[in-house]
LOKEFI-611842 format. One record per residue (C-alpha): x, y, z; residue in three letters. Coordinates in steps of 0.001 Angstrom, whole numbers, padded with zeros to 6 digits, always signed. Layout:
// residues N
XYZALA/...
// end
This chain:
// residues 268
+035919+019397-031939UNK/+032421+018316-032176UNK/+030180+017596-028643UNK/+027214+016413-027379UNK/+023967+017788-025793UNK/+023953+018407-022232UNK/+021321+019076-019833UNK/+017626+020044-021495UNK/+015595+022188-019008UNK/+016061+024285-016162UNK/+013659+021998-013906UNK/+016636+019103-014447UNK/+017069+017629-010766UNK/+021069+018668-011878UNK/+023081+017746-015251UNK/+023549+014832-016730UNK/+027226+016082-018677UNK/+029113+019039-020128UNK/+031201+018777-022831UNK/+034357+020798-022911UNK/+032746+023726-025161UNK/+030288+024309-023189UNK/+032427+024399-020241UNK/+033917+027361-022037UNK/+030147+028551-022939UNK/+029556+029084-019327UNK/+032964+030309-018540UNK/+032675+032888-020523UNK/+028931+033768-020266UNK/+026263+031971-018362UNK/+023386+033641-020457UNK/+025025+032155-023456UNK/+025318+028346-021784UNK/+021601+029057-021206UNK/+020490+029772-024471UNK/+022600+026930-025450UNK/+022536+024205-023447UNK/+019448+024304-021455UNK/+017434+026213-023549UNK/+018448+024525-026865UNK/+017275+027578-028953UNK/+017745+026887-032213UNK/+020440+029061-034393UNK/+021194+029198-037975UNK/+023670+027648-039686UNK/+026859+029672-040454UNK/+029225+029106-043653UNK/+032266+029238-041229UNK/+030727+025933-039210UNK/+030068+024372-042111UNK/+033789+024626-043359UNK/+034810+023323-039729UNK/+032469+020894-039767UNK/+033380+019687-043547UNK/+037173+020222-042882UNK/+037367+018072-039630UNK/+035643+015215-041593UNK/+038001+015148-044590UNK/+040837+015429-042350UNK/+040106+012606-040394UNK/+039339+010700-043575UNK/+043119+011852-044619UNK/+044853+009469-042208UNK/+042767+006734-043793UNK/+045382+006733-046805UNK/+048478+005724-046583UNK/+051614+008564-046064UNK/+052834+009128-049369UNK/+048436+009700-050622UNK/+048439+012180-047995UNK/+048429+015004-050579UNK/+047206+018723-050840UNK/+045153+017290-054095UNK/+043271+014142-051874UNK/+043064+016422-049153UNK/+040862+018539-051476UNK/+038784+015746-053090UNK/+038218+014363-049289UNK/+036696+018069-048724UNK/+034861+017548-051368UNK/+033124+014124-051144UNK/+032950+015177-047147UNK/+030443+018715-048354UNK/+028164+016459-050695UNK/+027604+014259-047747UNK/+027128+016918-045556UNK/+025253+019621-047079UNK/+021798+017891-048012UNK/+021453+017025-043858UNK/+022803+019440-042366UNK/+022996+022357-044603UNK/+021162+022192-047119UNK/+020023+026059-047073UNK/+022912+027235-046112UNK/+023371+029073-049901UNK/+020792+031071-052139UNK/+022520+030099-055323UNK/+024828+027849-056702UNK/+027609+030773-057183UNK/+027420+031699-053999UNK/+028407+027842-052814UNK/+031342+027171-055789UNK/+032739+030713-054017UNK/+032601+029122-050614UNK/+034114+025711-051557UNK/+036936+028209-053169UNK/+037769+029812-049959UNK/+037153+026824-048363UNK/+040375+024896-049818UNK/+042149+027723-049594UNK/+041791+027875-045888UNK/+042509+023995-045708UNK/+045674+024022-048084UNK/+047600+025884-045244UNK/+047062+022951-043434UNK/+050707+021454-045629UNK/+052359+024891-044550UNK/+051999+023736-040611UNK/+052579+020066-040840UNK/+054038+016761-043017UNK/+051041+014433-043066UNK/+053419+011746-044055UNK/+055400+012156-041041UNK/+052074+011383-038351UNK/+050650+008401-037196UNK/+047955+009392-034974UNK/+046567+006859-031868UNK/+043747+008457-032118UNK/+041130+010388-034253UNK/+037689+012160-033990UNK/+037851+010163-030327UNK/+034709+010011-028775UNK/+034680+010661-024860UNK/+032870+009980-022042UNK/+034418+009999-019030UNK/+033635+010692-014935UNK/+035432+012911-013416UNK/+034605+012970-009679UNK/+031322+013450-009678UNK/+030950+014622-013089UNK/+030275+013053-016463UNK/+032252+014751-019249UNK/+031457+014134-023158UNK/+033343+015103-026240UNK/+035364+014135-029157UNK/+038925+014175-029322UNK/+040188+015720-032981UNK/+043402+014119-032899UNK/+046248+012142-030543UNK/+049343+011089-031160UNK/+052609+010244-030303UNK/+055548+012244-031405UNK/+059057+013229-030340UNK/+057539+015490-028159UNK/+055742+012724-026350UNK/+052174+012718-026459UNK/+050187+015190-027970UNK/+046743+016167-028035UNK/+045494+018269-031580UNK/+042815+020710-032305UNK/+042219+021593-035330UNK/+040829+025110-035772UNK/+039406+026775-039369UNK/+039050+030211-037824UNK/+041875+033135-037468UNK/+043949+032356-034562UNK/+043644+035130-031611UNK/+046764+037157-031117UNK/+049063+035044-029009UNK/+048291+037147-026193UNK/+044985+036009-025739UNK/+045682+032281-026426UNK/+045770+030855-023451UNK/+042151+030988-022883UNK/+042059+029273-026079UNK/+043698+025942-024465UNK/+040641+025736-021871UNK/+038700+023074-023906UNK/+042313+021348-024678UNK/+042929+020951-021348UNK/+039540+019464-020263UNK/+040523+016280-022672UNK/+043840+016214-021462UNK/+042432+015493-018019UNK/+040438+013235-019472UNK/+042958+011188-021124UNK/+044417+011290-017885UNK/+042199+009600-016336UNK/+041502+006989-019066UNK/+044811+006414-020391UNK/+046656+006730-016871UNK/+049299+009029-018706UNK/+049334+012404-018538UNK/+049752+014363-022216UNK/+052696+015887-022681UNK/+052046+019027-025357UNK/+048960+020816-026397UNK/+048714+021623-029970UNK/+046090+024327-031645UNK/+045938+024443-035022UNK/+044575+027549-036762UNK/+044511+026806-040686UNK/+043315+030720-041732UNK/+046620+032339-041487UNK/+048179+029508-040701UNK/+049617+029821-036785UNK/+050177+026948-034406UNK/+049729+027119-030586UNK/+051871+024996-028328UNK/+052070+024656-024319UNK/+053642+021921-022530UNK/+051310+020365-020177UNK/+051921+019109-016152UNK/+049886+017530-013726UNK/+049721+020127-011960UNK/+047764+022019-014622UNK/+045227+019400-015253UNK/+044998+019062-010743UNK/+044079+022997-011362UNK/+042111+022125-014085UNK/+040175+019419-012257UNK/+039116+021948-009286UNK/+038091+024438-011728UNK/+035621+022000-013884UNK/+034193+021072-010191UNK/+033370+024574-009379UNK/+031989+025412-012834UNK/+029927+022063-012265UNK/+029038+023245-008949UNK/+028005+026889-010625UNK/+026271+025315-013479UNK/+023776+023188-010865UNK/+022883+026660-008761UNK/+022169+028644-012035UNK/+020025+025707-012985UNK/+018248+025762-009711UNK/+017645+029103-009081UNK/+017273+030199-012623UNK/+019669+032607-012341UNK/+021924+033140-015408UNK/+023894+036627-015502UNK/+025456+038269-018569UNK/+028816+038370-019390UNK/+028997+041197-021739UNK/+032565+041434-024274UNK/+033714+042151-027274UNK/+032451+038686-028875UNK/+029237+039552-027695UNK/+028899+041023-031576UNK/+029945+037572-032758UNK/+026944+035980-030754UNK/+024213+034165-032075UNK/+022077+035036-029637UNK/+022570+038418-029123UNK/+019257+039767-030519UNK/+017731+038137-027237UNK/+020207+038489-024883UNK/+018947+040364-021698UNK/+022080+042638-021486UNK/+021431+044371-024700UNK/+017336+044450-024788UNK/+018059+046345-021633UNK/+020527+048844-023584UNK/+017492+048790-026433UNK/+015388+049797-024125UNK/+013504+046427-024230UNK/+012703+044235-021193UNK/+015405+042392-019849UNK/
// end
């Protein structure tokens, strides 16, 4: 899922939105919702979000065709046409050499071919696709875009597509956070209340499923309040703790993090 900006500066009187990821940024690190969010520091460009990026676009452009064009081969060429858009804008420094990007595009459609091994294109008719959100939720304004909804035997169901390696299924729950947040908010728009949560990893492939309840999305409600609530302090007295873990070493920011100048011996 792609999102929008939120907040710019500390001095905001209080924040104008959250998406869902950054929800999760401050869930799981305030520092890192800093750096991000109101801070806006700049980071590089990694080859993994360019395949997301690149993959999300040619699968949206999949359901464009009809079922029986849904194939692994126009899959590929809409990966394709989707990089040579992309890369001049948005990437277009990403590689030092040509090699280097051929061996990326490689891996790339490898990655996305196990997207057939999960699912039957042919067999899904989504509502909805790449579904741009922006919705109030009490006193809240939440932003985001929806990969994928549809309706299915299951009832409805809300898709996230996912070009990373899936996290043992012990730790996917915390996974479904984001999910959640647009399942409240179709909620609210729709008036219905999803039925299944789907996350789909396409390195390895695994699929994620949990039914969903309105009680979960009440909980879920209450929770975005108080991280709403907690966002608005932190902003006002500047006041951002760590969160230290072991994705810390998967952080773009942790060069400047506080927590580990401090174990460098460098100012916090």
């Amino acid at each position: 899922m792609s999102t929008h900006s939120e907040t710019s500066s500390p001095q905001s009187a209080g924040l104008t939105s959250l998406s869902p990821s950054r929800a999760s940024d401050f869930k799981r690190c305030p520092q890192l919702f800093k750096f991000s969010a109101i801070d806006r520091i700049p980071t590089e460009p990694t080859v993994y979000q360019a395949r997301g990026t690149t993959a999300h676009l040619a699968l949206e452009r999949l359901f464009d065709l009809p079922g029986h064009e849904r194939t692994p081969e126009h899959l590929a060429e809409l990966f394709a046409a989707a990089w040579s858009e992309l890369a001049p804008v948005d990437y277009p420094d990403l590689f030092p050499d040509a090699g280097s990007e051929r061996a990326w595009l490689t891996d790339s459609l490898d990655v996305l071919s196990n997207y057939f091994l999960v699912e039957d294109p042919t067999r899904v008719e989504p509502l909805a696709r790449e579904l741009d959100m922006t919705q109030a939720v009490g006193d809240m304004t939440i932003r985001g875009i929806l990969d994928r909804m549809e309706e299915t035997d299951e009832g409805l169901v809300i898709t996230d597509y996912k070009t990373g390696k899936a996290p043992p299924e012990r730790y996917a729950m915390s996974a479904f956070f984001a999910l959640k947040i647009y399942a409240l908010l179709i909620r609210i728009r729709e008036g219905r209340t999803p039925d299944v949560l789907k996350l789909m990893y396409l390195t390895g492939p695994t699929v994620y499923t949990i039914p969903v309840t309105d009680a979960q999305l009440d909980a879920m409600q209450r929770q975005l309040e108080a991280l709403w609530t907690a966002i608005e302090r932190a902003i006002e007295t500047g006041r951002f703790p760590t969160r230290t873990g072991v994705l810390c070493d998967y952080c773009s920011y942790r060069d400047i993090c506080p927590a580990f100048a401090q174990d460098d011996g460098g100012l916090p």
